[in-house]
Each structure stands twice: as structure tokens, then as C-alpha cells.
Rosetta silent file (secondary structure, phi, psi, omega in degrees, C-alpha in Angstrom):
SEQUENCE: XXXXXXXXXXXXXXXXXXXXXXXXXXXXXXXXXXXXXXXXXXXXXXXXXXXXXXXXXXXXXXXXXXXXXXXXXXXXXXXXXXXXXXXXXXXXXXXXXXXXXXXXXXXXXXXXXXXXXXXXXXXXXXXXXXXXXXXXXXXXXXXXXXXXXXXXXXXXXXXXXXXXXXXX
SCORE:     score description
SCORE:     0.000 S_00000001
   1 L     0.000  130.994 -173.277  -40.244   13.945   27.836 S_00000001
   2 L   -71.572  120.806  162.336  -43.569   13.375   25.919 S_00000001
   3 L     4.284  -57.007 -159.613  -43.495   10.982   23.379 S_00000001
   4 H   -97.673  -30.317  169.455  -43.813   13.174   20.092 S_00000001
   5 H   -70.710 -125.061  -85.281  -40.598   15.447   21.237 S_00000001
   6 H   -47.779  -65.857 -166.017  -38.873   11.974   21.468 S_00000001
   7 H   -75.882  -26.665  158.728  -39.661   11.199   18.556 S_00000001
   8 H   -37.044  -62.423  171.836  -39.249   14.546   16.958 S_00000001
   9 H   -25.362  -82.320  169.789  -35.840   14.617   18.377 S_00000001
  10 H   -46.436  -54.646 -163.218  -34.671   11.168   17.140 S_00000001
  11 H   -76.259  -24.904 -173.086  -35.604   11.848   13.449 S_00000001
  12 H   -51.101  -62.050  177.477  -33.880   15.070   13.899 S_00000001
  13 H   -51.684  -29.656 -177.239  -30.603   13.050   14.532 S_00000001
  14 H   -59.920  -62.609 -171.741  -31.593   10.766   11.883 S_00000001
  15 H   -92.897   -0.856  131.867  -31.598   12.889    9.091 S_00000001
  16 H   -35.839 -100.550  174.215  -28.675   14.705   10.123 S_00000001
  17 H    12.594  -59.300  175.438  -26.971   11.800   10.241 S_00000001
  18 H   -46.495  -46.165 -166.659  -28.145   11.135    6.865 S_00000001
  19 L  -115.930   29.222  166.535  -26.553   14.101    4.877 S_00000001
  20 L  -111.990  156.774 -161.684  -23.158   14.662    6.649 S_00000001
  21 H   -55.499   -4.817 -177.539  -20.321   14.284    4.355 S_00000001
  22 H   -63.212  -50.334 -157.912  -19.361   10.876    6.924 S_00000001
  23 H   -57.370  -50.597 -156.944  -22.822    9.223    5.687 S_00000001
  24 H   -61.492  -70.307  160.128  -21.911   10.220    2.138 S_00000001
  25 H     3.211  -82.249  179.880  -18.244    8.771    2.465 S_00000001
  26 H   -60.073  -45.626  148.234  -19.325    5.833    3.665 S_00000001
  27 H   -31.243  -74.798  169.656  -21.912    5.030    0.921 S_00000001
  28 H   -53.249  -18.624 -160.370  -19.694    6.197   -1.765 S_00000001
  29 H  -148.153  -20.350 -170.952  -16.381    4.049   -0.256 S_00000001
  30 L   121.266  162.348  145.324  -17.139    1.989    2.174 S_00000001
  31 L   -79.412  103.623  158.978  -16.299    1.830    5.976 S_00000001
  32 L   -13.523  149.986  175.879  -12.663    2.438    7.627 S_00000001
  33 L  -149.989  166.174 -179.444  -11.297   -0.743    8.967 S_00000001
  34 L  -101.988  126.104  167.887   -8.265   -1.361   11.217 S_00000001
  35 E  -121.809   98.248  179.555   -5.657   -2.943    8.416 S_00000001
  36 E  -138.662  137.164 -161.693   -3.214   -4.622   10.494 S_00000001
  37 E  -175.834  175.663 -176.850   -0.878   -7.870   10.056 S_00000001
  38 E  -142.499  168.211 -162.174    2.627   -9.234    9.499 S_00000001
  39 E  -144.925  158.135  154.976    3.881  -11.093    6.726 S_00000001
  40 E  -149.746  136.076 -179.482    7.050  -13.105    5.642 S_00000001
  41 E  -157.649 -173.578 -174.303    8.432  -13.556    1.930 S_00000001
  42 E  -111.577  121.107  153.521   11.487  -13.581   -0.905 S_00000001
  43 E   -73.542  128.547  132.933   13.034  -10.393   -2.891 S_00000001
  44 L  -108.856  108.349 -158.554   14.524  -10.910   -6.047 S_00000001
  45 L   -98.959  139.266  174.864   16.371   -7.947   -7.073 S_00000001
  46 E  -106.751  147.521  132.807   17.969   -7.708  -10.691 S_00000001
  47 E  -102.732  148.490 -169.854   20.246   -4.913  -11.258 S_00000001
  48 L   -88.706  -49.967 -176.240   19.631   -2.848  -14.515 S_00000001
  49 L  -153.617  178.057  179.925   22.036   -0.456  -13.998 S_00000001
  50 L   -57.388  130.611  168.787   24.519    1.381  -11.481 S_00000001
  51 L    90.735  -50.235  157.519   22.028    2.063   -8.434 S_00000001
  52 L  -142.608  148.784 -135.735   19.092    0.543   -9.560 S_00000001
  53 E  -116.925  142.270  166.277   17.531   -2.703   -9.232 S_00000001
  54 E  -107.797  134.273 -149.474   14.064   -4.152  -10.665 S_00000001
  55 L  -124.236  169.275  163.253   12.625   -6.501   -7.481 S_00000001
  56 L  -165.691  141.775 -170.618    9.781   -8.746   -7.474 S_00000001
  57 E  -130.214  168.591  158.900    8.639  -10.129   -4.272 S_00000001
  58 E  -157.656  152.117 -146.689    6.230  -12.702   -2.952 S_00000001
  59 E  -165.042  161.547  157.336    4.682  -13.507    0.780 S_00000001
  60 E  -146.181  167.891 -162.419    2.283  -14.723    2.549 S_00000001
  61 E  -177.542 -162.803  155.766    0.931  -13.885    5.746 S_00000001
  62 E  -125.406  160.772  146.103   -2.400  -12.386    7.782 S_00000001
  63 E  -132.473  149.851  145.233   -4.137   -9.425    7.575 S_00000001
  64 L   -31.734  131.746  133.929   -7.548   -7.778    9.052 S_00000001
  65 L   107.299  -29.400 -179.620  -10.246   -7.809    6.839 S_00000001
  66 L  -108.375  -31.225  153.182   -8.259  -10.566    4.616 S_00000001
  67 E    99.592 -120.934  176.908   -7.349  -13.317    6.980 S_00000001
  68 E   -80.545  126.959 -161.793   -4.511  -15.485    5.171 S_00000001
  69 E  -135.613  179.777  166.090   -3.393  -13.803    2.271 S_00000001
  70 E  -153.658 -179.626 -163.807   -0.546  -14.183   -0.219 S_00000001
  71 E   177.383  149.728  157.781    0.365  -11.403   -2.223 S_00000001
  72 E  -150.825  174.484  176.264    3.510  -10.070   -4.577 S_00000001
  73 E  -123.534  173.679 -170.279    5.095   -6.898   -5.316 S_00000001
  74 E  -151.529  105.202 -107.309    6.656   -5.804   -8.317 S_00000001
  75 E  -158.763  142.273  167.372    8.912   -2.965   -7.324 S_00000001
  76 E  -116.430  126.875  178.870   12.045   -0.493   -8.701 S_00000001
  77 E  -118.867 -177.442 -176.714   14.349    0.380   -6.097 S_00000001
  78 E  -157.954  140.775  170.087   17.265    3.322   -6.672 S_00000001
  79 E   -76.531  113.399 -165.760   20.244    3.800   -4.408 S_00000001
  80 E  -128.496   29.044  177.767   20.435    7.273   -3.407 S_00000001
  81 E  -170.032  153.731  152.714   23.711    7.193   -0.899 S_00000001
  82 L   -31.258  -26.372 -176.396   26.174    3.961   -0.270 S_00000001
  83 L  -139.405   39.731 -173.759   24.074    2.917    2.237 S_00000001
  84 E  -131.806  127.632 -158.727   20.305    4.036    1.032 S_00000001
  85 E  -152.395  161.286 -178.267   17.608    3.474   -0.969 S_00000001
  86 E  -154.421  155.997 -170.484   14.222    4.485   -1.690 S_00000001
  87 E  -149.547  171.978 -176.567   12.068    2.515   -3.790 S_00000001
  88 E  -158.267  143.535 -171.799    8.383    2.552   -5.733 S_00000001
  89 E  -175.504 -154.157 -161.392    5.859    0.028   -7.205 S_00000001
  90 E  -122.591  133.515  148.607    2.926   -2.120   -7.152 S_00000001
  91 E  -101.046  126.266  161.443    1.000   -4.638   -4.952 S_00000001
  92 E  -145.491  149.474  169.330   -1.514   -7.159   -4.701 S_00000001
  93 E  -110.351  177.762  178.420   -2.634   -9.062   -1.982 S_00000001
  94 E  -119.814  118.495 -168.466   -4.697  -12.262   -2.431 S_00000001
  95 L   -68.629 -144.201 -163.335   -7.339  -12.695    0.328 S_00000001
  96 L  -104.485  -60.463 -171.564   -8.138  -16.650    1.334 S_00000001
  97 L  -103.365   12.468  174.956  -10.937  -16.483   -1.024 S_00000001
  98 L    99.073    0.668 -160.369   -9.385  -14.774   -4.073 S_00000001
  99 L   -89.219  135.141 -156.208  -10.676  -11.597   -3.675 S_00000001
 100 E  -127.731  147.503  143.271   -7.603   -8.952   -4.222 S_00000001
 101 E  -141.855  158.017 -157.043   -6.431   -5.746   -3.276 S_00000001
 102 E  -113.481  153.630  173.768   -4.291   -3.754   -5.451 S_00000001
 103 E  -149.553  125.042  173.131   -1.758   -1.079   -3.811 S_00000001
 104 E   -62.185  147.640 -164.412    0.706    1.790   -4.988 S_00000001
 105 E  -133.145  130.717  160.468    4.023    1.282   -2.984 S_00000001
 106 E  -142.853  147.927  163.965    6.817    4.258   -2.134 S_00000001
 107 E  -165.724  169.381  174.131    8.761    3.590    0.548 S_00000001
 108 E  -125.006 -177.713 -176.789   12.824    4.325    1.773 S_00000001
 109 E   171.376  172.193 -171.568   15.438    2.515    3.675 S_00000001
 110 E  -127.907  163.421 -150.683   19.191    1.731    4.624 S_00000001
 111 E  -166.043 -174.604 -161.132   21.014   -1.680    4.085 S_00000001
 112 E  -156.801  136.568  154.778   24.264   -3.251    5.058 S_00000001
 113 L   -15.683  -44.426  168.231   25.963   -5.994    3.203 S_00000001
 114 L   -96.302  -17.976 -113.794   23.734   -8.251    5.015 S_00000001
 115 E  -177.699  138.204 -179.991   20.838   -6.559    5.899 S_00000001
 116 E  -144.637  148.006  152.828   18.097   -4.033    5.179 S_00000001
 117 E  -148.675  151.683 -163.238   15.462   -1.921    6.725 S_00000001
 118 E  -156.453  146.961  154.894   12.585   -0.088    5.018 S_00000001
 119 E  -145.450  160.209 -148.621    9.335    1.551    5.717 S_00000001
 120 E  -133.634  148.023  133.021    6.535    2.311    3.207 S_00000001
 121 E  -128.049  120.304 -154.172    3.396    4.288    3.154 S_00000001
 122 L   -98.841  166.399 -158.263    1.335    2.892    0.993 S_00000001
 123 E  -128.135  123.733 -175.882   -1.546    3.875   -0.993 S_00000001
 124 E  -101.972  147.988 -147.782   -4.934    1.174   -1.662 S_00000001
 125 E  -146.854   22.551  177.542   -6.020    2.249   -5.204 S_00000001
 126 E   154.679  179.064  165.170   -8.524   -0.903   -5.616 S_00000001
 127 E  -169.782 -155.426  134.149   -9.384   -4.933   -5.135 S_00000001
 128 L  -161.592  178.717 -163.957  -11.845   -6.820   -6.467 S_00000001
 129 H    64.848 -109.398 -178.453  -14.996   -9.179   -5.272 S_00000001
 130 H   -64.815  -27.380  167.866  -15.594   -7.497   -1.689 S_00000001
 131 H   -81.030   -0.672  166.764  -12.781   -5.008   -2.531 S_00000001
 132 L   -32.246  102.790 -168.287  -14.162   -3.481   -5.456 S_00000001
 133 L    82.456   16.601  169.499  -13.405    0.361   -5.066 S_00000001
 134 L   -94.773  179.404 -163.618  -11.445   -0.103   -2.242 S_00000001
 135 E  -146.547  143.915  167.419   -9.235    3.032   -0.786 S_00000001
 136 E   179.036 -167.820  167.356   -7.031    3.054    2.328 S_00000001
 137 E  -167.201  146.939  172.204   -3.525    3.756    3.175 S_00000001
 138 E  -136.715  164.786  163.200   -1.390    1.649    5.391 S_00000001
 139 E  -119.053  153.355  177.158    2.191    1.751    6.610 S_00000001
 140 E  -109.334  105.452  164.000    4.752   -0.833    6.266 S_00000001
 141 E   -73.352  143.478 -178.390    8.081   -1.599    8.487 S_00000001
 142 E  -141.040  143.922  120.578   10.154   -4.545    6.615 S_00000001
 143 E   -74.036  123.331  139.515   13.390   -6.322    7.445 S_00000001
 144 E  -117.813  155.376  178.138   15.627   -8.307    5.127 S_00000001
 145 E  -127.298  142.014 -171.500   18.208  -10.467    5.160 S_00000001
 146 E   -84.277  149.225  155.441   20.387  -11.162    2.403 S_00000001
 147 E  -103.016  -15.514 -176.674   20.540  -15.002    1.685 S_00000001
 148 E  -167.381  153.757  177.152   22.300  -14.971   -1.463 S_00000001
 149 E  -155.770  135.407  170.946   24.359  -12.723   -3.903 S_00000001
 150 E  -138.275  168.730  168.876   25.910  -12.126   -7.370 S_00000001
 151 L   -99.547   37.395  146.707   26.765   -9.421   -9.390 S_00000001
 152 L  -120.405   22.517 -161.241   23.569   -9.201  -11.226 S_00000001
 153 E  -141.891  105.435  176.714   21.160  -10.805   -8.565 S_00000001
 154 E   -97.847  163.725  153.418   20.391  -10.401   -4.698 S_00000001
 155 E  -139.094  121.064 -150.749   18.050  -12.354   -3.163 S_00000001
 156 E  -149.222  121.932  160.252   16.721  -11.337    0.542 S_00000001
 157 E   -94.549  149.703  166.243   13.740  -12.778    2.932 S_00000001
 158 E  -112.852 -156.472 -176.612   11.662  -10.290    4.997 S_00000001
 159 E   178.851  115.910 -166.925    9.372  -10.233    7.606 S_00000001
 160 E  -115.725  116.585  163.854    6.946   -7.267    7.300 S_00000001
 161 E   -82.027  127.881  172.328    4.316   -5.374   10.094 S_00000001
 162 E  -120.987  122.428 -164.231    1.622   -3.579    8.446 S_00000001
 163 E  -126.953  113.257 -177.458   -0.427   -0.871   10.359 S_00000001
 164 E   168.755 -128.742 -156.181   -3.259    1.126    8.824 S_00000001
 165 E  -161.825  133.007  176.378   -6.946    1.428    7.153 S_00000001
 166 E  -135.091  133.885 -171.330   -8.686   -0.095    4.666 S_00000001
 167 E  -109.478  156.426  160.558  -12.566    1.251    3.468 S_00000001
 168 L  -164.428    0.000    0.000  -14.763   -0.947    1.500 S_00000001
């Protein structure tokens, strides 16, 4: 192939490249990442009324893209059967180096006396220092175990896997 189709070619691809809506994406937002990690931390659930509870949680763990993080949530849950729940809130994690990302939280689940399971898909709506403007969505599976109980207070540790995408 002669030289000047080579290169003719290759710019061709180039400037393609340039002006598809991926190119754009990625400019405007960032690059997909792999967000993936596990966590372990403490619920403290108040209840407000029959059925629902105001939580606040806090963990630490790893994730891609954040390394050793810490992080809390701040959370409403609602009962919506005897043994069911579905719940919605707020996140931030804390990277190593201070740099945050903030995340909208919905997620459901089913409990026991003792016991919980829940899984979330979550929404990332922000950060700041490298996460400034970031976007993603991840999902969450959680466990808990109750450790303590009264009747205006629960307390529960988890242990969380998180599997999804973060752009920045």
C-alpha cells in the first residue's frame, strides 16, 4: 500500500474517531472504569414510626479506582411486608487521599430477627478532586447481622460486594 493511502486512511480513522458520540462522552465525563470492591461496616437504625426507620451507616473497605476508602450512608428504610423492606438515601465514599464520591442509594431486601439481605443499584451523581463530575452506576449485595436491639434502636454489621462502573 503506498505510503499516502496509508496515511490517507489513518487520518480517515482519526477523525472519525474524533466526532463519534464515544469521543464526545468521554471528553464531556470521563472514561468507564470497572468499580468493584467489598466493604464491612455498622447500621444504626432509629425508628420514627411504625415501618420506618432513619439509618446511618459507616465502613470501610476497597474499591477500584479508590483503593482504601471509608465512606457513610445516610439512609430511610420502610417496611413494606413482615419480612421486607426497601430503602433510599445518600452516600459518600472517601478515597485514601480525600477525594469523594457522592451516590444516590435505592435498594430492597428481606430480614429475619437476626439477619438481613439487600441489594442496591445505585446511582454516582458526583465526587470531588479527581471525581469532580463523576457519573456511574454500580450494584450492591449487603448482609447484616443484628448485634443489638431495643425498641427504638437496631444496630447491625454488614459486609457489602460492589460490582459496577465509574467514569471520570
Amino acid at each position: 500500500m503506498p505510503l499516502r493511502r496509508l496515511i490517507f486512511l489513518a487520518s480517515l480513522v482519526l477523525a472519525v474517531a474524533a466526532i463519534s458520540p464515544s469521543a464526545a462522552l468521554a471528553a464531556a465525563h470521563g472514561t468507564n472504569r470497572p468499580l468493584t470492591g467489598t466493604a464491612t461496616g455498622t447500621t444504626t437504625l432509629t425508628f420514627i414510626a411504625p415501618g420506618i426507620a432513619e439509618a446511618t451507616s459507616g465502613f470501610t473497605g476497597h474499591l477500584s479506582h479508590l483503593g482504601s476508602e471509608t465512606g457513610q450512608d445516610e439512609l430511610t428504610i420502610t417496611a413494606t411486608s413482615a419480612n421486607t423492606f426497601t430503602y433510599a438515601g445518600t452516600r459518600t465514599f472517601v478515597a485514601a487521599n480525600g477525594d469523594e464520591v457522592f451516590s444516590a442509594i435505592t435498594g430492597s431486601g428481606t430480614f429475619t430477627p437476626t439477619t438481613a439481605q439487600s441489594t442496591e443499584n445505585d446511582t454516582i451523581t458526583g465526587g470531588t478532586g479527581r471525581f469532580a463530575g463523576a457519573s456511574g452506576t454500580y450494584a450492591d449485595t449487603v448482609s447484616f447481622i443484628v448485634v443489638s436491639a431495643t425498641t427504638t434502636t437496631e444496630t447491625l454489621r454488614f459486609n457489602v460486594i460492589t460490582e459496577g462502573q465509574i467514569s471520570y
